[in-house]
TORDO-769798 format. One line per field, with one value per residue (C-alpha): residue in three letters; residue number from 0; chain; x, y, z. Coordinates in steps of 0.1 Angstrom, whole numbers. Layout:
% residues N
marro = ALA,...
gukol = NUM,...
zagu = A,...
x = X,...
y = Y,...
z = Z,...
This chain:
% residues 556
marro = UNK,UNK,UNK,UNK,UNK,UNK,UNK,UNK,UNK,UNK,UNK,UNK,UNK,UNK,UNK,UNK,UNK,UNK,UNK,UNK,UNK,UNK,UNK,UNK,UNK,UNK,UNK,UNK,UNK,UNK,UNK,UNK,UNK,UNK,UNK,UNK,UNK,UNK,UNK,UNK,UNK,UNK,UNK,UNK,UNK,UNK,UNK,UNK,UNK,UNK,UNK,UNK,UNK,UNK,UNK,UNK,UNK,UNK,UNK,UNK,UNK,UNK,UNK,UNK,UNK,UNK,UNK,UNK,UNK,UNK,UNK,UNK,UNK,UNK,UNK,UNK,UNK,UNK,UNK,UNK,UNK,UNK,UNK,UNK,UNK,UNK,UNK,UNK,UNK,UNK,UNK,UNK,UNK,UNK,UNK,UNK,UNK,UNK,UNK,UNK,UNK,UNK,UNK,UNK,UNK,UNK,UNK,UNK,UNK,UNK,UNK,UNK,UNK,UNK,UNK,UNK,UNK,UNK,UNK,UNK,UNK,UNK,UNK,UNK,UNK,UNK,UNK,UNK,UNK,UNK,UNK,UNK,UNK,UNK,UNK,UNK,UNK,UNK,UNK,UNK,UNK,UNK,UNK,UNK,UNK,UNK,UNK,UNK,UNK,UNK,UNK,UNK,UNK,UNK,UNK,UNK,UNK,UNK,UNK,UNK,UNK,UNK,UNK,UNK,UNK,UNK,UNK,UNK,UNK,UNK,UNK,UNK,UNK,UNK,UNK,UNK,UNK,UNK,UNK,UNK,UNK,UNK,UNK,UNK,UNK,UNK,UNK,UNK,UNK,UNK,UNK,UNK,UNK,UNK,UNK,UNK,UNK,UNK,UNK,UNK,UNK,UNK,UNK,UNK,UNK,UNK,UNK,UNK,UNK,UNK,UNK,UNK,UNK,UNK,UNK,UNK,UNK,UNK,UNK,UNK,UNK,UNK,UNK,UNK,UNK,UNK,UNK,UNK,UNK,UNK,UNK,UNK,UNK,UNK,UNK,UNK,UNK,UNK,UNK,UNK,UNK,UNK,UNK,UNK,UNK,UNK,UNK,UNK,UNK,UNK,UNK,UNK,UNK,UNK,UNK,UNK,UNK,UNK,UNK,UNK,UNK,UNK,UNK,UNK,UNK,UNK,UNK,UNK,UNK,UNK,UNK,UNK,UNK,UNK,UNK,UNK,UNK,UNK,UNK,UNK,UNK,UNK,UNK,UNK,UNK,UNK,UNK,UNK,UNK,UNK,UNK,UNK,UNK,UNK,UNK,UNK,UNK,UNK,UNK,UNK,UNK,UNK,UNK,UNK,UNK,UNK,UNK,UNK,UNK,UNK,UNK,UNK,UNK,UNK,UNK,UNK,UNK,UNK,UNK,UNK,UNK,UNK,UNK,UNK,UNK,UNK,UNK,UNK,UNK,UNK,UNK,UNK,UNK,UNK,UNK,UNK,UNK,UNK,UNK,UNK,UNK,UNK,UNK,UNK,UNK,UNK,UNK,UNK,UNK,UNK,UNK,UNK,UNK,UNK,UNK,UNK,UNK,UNK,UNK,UNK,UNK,UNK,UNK,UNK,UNK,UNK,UNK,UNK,UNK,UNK,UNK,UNK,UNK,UNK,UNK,UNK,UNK,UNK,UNK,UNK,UNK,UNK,UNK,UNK,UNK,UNK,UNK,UNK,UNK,UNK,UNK,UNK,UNK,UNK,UNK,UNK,UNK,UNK,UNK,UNK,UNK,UNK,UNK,UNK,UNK,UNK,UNK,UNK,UNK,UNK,UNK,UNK,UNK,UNK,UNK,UNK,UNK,UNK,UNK,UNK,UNK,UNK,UNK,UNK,UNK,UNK,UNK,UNK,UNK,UNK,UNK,UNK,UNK,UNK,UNK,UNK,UNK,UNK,UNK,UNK,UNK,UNK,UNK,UNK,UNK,UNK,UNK,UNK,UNK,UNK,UNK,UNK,UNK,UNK,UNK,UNK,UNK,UNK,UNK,UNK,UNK,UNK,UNK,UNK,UNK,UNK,UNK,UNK,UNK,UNK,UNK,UNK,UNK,UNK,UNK,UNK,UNK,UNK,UNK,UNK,UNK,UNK,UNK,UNK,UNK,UNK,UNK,UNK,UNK,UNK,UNK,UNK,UNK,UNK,UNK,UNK,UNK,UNK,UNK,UNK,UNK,UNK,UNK,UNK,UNK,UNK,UNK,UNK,UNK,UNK,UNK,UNK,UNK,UNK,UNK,UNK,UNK,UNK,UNK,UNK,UNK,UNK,UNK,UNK,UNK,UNK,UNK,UNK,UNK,UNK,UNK,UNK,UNK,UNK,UNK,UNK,UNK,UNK,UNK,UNK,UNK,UNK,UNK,UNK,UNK,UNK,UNK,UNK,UNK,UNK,UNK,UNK,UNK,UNK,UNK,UNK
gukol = 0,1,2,3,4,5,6,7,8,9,10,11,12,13,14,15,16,17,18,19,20,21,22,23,24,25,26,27,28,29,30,31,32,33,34,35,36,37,38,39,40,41,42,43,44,45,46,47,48,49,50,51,52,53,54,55,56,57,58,59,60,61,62,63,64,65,66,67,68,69,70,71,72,73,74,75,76,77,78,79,80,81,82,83,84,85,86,87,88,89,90,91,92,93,94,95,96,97,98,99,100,101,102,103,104,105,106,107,108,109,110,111,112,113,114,115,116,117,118,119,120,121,122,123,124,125,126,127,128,129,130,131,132,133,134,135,136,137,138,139,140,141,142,143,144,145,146,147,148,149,150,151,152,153,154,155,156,157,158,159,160,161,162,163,164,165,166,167,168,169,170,171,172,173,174,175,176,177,178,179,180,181,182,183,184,185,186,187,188,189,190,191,192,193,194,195,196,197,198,199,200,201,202,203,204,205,206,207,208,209,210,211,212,213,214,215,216,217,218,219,220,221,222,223,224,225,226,227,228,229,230,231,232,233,234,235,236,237,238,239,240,241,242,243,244,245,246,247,248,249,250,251,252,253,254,255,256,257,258,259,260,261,262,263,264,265,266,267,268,269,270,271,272,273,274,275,276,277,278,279,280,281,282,283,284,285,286,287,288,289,290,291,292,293,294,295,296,297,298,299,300,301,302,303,304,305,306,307,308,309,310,311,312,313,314,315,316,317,318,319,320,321,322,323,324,325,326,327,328,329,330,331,332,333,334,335,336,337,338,339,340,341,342,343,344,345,346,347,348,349,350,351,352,353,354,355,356,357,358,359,360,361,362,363,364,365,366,367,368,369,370,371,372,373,374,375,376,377,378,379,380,381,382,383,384,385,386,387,388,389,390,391,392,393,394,395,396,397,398,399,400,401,402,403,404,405,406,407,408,409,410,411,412,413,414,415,416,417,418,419,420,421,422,423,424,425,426,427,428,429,430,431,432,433,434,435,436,437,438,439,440,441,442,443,444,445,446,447,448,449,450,451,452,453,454,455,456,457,458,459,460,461,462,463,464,465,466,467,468,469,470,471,472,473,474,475,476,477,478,479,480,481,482,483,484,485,486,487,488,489,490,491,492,493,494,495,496,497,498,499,500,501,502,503,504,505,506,507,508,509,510,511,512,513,514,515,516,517,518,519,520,521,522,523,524,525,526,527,528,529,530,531,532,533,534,535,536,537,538,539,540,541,542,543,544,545,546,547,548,549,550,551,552,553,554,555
zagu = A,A,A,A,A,A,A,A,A,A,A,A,A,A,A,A,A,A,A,A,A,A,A,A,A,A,A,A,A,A,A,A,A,A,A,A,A,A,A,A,A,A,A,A,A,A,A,A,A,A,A,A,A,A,A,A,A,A,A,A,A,A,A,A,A,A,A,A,A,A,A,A,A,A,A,A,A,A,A,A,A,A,A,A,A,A,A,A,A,A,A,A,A,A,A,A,A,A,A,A,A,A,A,A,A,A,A,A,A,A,A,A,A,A,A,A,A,A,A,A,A,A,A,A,A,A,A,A,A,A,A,A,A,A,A,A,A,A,A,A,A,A,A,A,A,A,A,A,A,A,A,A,A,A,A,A,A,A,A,A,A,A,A,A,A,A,A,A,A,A,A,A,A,A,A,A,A,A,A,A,A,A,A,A,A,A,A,A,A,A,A,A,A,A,A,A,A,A,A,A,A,A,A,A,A,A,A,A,A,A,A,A,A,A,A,A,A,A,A,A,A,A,A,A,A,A,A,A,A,A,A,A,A,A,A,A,A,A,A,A,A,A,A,A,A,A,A,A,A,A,A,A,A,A,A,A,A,A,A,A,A,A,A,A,A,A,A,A,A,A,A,A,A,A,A,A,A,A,A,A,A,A,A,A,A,A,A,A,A,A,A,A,A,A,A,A,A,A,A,A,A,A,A,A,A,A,A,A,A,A,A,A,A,A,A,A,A,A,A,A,A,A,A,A,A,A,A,A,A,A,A,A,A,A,A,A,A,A,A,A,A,A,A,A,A,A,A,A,A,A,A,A,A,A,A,A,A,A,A,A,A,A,A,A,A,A,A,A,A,A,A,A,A,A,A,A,A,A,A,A,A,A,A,A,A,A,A,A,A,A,A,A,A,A,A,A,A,A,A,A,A,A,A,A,A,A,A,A,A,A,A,A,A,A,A,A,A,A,A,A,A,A,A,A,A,A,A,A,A,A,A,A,A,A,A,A,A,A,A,A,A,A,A,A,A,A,A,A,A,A,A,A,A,A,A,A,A,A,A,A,A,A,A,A,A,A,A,A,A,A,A,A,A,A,A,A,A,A,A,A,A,A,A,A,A,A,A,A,A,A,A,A,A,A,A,A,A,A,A,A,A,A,A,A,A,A,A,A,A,A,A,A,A,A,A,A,A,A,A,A,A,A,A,A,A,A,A,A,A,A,A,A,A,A,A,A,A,A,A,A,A,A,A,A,A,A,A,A,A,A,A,A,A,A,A,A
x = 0,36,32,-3,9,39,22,-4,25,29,-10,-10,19,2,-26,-9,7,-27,-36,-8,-12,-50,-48,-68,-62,-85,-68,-101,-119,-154,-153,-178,-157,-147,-113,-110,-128,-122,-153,-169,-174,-207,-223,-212,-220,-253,-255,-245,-270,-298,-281,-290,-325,-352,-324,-316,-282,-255,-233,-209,-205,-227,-247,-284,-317,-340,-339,-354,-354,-382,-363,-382,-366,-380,-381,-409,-401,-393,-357,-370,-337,-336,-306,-294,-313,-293,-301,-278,-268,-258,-239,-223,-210,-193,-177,-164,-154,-136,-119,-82,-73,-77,-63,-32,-26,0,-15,3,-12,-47,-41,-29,-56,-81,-65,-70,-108,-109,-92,-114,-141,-134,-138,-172,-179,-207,-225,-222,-237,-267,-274,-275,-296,-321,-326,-317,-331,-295,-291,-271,-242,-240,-246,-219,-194,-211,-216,-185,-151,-162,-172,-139,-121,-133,-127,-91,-88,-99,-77,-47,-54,-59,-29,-8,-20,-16,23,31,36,66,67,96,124,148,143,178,175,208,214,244,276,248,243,217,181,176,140,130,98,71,34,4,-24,-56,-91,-121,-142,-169,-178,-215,-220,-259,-261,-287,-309,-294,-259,-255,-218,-203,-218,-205,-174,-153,-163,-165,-127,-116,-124,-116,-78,-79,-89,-121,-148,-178,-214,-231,-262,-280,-311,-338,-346,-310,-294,-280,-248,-241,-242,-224,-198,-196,-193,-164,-149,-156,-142,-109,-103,-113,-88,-60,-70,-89,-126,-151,-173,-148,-170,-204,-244,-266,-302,-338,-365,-389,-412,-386,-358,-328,-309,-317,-312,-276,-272,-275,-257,-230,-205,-210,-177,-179,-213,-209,-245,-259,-296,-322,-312,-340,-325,-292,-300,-318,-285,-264,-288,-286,-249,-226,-209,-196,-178,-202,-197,-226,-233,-273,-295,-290,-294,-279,-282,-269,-269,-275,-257,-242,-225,-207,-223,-258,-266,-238,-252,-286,-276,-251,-280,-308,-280,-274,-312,-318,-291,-307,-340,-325,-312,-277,-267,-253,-277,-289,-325,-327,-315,-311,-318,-324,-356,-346,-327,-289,-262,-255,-237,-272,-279,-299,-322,-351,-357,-391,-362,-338,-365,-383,-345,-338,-375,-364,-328,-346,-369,-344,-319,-348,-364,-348,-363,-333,-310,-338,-339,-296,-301,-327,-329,-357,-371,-359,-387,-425,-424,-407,-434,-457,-436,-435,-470,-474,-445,-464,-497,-480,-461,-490,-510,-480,-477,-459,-462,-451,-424,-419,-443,-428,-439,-435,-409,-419,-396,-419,-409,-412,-401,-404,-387,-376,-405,-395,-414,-407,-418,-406,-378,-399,-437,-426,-400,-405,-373,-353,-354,-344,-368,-352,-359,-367,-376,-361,-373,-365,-362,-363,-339,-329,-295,-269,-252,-285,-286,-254,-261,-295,-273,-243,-268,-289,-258,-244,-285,-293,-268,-251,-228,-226,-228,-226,-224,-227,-213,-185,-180,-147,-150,-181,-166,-145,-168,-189,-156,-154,-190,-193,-158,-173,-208,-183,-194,-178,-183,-181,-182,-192,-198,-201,-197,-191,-180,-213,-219,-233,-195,-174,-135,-120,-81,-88,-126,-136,-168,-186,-168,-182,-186,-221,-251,-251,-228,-201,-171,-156,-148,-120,-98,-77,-99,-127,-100,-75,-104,-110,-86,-58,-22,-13,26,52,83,113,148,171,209,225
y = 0,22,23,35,72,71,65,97,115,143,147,151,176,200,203,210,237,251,256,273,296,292,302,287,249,221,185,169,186,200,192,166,161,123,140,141,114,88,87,64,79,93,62,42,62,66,29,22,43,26,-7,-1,12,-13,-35,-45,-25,-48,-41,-70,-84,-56,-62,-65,-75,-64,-39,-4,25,51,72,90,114,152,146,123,83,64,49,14,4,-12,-9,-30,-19,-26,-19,6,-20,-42,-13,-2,-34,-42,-3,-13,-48,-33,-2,-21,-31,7,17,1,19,50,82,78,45,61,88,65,46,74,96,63,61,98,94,65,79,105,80,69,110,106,79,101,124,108,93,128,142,119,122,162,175,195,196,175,199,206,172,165,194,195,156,146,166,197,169,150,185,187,154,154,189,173,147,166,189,158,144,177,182,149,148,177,152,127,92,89,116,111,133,149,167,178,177,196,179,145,123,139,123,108,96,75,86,71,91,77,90,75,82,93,64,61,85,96,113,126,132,162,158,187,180,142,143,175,181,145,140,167,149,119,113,134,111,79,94,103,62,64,39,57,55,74,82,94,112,87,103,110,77,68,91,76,44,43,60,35,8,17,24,-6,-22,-6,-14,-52,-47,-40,-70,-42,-51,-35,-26,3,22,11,22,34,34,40,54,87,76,46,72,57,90,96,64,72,102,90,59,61,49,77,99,121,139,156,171,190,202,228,243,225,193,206,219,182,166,189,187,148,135,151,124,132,160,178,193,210,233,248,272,309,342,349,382,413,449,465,506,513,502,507,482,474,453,431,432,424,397,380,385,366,339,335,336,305,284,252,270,287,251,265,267,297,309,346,353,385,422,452,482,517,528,562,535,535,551,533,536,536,570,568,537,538,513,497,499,482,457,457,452,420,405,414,398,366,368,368,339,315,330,300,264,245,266,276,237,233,265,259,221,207,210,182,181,189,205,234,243,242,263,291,292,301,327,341,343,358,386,395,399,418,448,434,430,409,417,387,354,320,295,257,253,241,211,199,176,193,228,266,298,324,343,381,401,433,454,479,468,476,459,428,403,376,378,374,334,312,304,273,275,294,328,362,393,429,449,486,500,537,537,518,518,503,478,467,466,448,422,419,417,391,370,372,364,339,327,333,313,341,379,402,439,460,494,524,541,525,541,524,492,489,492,465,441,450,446,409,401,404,390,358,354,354,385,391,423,441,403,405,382,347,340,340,342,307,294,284,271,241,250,283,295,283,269,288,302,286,319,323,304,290,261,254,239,252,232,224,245,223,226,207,181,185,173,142,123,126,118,94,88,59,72,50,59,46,51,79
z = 0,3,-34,-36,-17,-41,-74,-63,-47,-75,-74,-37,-36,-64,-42,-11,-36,-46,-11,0,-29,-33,-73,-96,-100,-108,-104,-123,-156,-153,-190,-202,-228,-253,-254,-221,-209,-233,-266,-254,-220,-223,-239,-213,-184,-199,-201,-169,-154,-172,-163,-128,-131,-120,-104,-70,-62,-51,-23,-23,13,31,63,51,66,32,9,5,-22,-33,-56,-80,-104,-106,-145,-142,-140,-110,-106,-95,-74,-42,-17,15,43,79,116,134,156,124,108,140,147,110,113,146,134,104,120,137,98,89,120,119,82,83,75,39,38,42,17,-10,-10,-4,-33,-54,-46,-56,-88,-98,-86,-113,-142,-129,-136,-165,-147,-116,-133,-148,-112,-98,-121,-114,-76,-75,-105,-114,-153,-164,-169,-135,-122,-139,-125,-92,-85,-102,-111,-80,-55,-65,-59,-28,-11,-27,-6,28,19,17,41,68,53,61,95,103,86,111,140,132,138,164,181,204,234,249,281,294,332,331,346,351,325,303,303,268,258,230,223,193,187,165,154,169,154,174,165,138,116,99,70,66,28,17,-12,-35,-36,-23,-34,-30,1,15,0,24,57,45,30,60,84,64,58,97,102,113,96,82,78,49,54,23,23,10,-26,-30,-27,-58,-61,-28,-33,-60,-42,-11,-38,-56,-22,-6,-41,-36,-3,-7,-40,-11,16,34,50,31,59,68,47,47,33,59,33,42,32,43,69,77,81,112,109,145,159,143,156,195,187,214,193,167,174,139,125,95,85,58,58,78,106,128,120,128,163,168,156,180,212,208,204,228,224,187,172,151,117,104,69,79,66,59,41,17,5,-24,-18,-46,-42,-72,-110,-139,-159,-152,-178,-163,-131,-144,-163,-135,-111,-129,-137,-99,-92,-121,-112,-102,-94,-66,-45,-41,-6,-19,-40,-32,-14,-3,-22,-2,-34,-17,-18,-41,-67,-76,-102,-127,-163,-183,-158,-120,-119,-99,-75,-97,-124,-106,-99,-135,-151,-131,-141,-176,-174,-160,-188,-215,-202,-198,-233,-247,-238,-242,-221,-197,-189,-187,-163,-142,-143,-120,-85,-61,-37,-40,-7,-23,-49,-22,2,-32,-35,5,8,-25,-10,27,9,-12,24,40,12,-10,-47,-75,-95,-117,-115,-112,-138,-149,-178,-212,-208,-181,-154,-116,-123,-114,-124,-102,-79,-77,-50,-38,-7,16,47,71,57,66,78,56,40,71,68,44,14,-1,-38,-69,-46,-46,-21,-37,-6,-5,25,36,14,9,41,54,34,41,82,75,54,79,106,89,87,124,133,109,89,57,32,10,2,-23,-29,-63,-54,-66,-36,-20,16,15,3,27,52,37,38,77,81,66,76,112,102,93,60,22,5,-38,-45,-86,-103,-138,-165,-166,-123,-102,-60,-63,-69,-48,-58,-44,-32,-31,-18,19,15,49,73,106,122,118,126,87,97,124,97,67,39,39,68,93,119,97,99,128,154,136,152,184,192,217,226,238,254,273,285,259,254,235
């Protein structure tokens, strides 16, 4: 297994380059691309996908008491596969049974073989992608960025950024105290690193894979076992995952079960019988902030890592190229339908408009312009559907139609009308409804979805402090500020910098809020109430696992 670290050494030490310089670098193309990929590699990840449809999903040597799996895809047709269904006693007892093998692995050991899974986990990209368009509703385009190559990006970063912190501690010293005209003391001393215990990973719906992938490679490559938990109409990107996993480490004389499936189904969910499972020592969670605090109040006895709900919002004060704006604003809006943990909700405009290069907009301008920008990307069917793909869960067409019906009865208007694409299948466009800061509060909490609230505030200074403020109280992943004025600016970067949440500031063109960069963006900060961890900083790691020492007198 020696071999495995040095055959993926060169790949590990360009990323521990890219972080230290956090430039652009991308280890894996976001490129669907035959010259790339190989020319065959959309066919076949096309077939493959079909393959498994309607088929029971085989998880060589797993624990399993029956089988379970309701997936149905937001483009219509149900995906017909079943999965091994365990009880938590069952999967707790193969993690534990499995975890002195992958213990007893160096740290190098464990990245080798983790960077391996990664890098095949790259060339199962295109069926990847087709499995996570299918439970998440993402275009295919994206699914294929954001489930494959991005979510590869980002498990290779935890990896290397365990395998760092973890490298900082050597193996062995010799300790050599001198006792002046005595006989110095000389210590032989040896340290290890020893895990916490079992890890979960609680998959969301949206992003099953690049919302997993951090936690769960960093606390494999720390030596803990893990439990992936997907979310019950999201389980197919998952699974396919644990498979190939479990494949490689059988491959090496490894027990599978050091990574093992935790399936179920909604109103058979175990999540919480997981969660309080005494031997769960690592949580990673990604979902509502109700959960979250559940999650939190019930397993002191794990370290927590949690990515939750927030605001995200955009101040809108001033800008030299409106149409820009406009246009980088209804692409940020459509993405996905709005089902971006970083998506933006709520725009702060003032209430007398903002200077701009096309001469002072009004603030029914302002508003009119982004309806209009929205308008003309989805004029187009075909790219309308690659933007917006599909909505993942019913729950948040219903939840639309309410908020639409409770800003109406609060003051507030519509500015641009969601509506079902032509291509069919579950979908909505963006919702764009404007009022007055102080008519309601509505836009103070998160609205998952295709949902925008045009707010009209003082100036831009207030919108700014309602923003910042928004972020400490509720949570934020992202920000972003249109504005000239560079005294004001700055304030703005002091105010979010605070507020503990990532600010962009005059987007235009082809880079939007809703990104974020592997090796070089910090996915949340973990200063706000949006999430406690950052992906990937050392302390999302460094907590994952401890250092115990040996020490004996030995000779000089």
């Amino acid at each position: 297994m020696d071999g495995l670290f040095t055959r993926h050494r060169q790949l590990v030490d360009a990323a521990l380059a890219a972080q230290a310089t956090r430039g652009f670098w991308a280890p894996f193309s976001e490129i669907p691309s035959g010259k790339i990929y190989g020319e065959t590699a959309k066919d076949d990840g096309l077939a493959a996908f079909e393959a498994l449809r309607g088929k029971a999903f085989v998880l060589s040597g797993h624990p399993e008491t029956g089988r379970v799996g309701r997936e149905v895809s937001p483009f219509g047709p149900a995906l017909g596969i079943d999965y091994p269904v365990a009880s938590v006693e069952m999967l707790v007892a193969a993690a534990k049974a499995a975890a002195p093998d992958w213990t007893a692995l160096t740290p190098s050991q464990r990245t080798g073989l983790c960077v391996e899974m990664v890098v095949r986990l790259n060339r199962l990209s295109f069926t990847m992608a087709h499995a996570v368009t299918h439970t998440t509703g993402q275009a295919f385009a994206m699914a294929f960025q954001a489930g494959g190559p991005h979510a590869q990006d980002r498990a290779l970063e935890a990896i290397v950024t365990a395998y760092a912190d973890m490298a900082r501690t050597p193996d062995r010293a010799i300790w050599n105290k001198p006792q002046g005209k005595a006989e110095p003391i000389v210590l032989e001393k040896h340290w290890r690193i020893i895990p916490r215990g079992i890890g979960l990973v609680i998959g969301c719906q949206t992003f099953p894979t690049w919302n997993s992938y951090p936690g769960l490679f960093a606390s494999l490559v720390t030596g803990n076992p893990v439990i992936v938990k997907p979310h019950p109409s999201a389980i197919l990107p998952l699974a396919l995952t644990v498979s190939l996993m479990r494949d490689v480490l059988a491959e090496f004389g490894l027990p599978r079960d050091i990574v093992l499936l935790a399936a179920d189904q909604s109103g058979q969910e175990i999540t919480q019988d997981l969660v309080r499972h005494p031997d769960m020592a690592i949580i990673d969670y990604t979902g509502s902030n109700v959960f979250g605090s559940w999650v939190k109040a019930h397993a002191p006895q794990a370290q927590i890592y949690t990515e939750e709900a927030g605001v995200n919002t955009m101040t809108l004060a001033a800008t030299d190229d409106f149409a820009g704006m406009c246009a980088n604003i209804a692409f940020s809006l459509s993405l996905y339908s709005g089902q971006m943990c970083t998506a933006p909700q709520t725009l702060f405009i003032p209430v007398d408009g903002i200077d701009t290069d096309q001469g002072h907009k009004s603030f029914d301008e302002v508003c009119q312009a982004l309806a209009t920008a929205i308008d003309d990307l989805l004029s187009d069917p075909a790219r309308a559907a690659g933007v917006c793909g599909a909505i993942a869960n019913p729950a948040t067409l219903e939840r639309l139609q309410l908020l639409r019906e409770r800003w109406l009865g609060e003051g507030g208007r519509v500015v641009r009308d969601t509506a079902q694409l032509a291509t069919g299948g579950r979908t909505a466009t963006p919702l764009l409804l404007a009022a007055n800061a102080e008519s309601t509060t509505l836009y103070q909490d998160e609205c998952f979805g295709p949902i925008a609230f045009l707010v009209a505030v003082r100036d831009a200074d207030a919108g700014i402090a309602r923003a910042a403020q928004l972020a400490r109280q509720k949570g934020a992943i992202t920000a972003a500020l249109y504005d000239l004025d560079e005294v004001r600016i700055g304030r703005a970067i002091e105010a979010f910098g605070l507020a503990g949440v990532n600010l962009s500031i005059n987007l235009t063109g082809n880079i939007f809020v809703n990104q974020s960069a592997a090796f070089s963006d910090y996915h949340v900060t973990g200063a706000n109430p949006a999430g406690n961890a950052s992906l990937t900083d050392t302390a999302f790691v460094a907590n994952r696992y401890r250092v115990a020492m040996w020490r004996r007198p030995t000779a000089v």
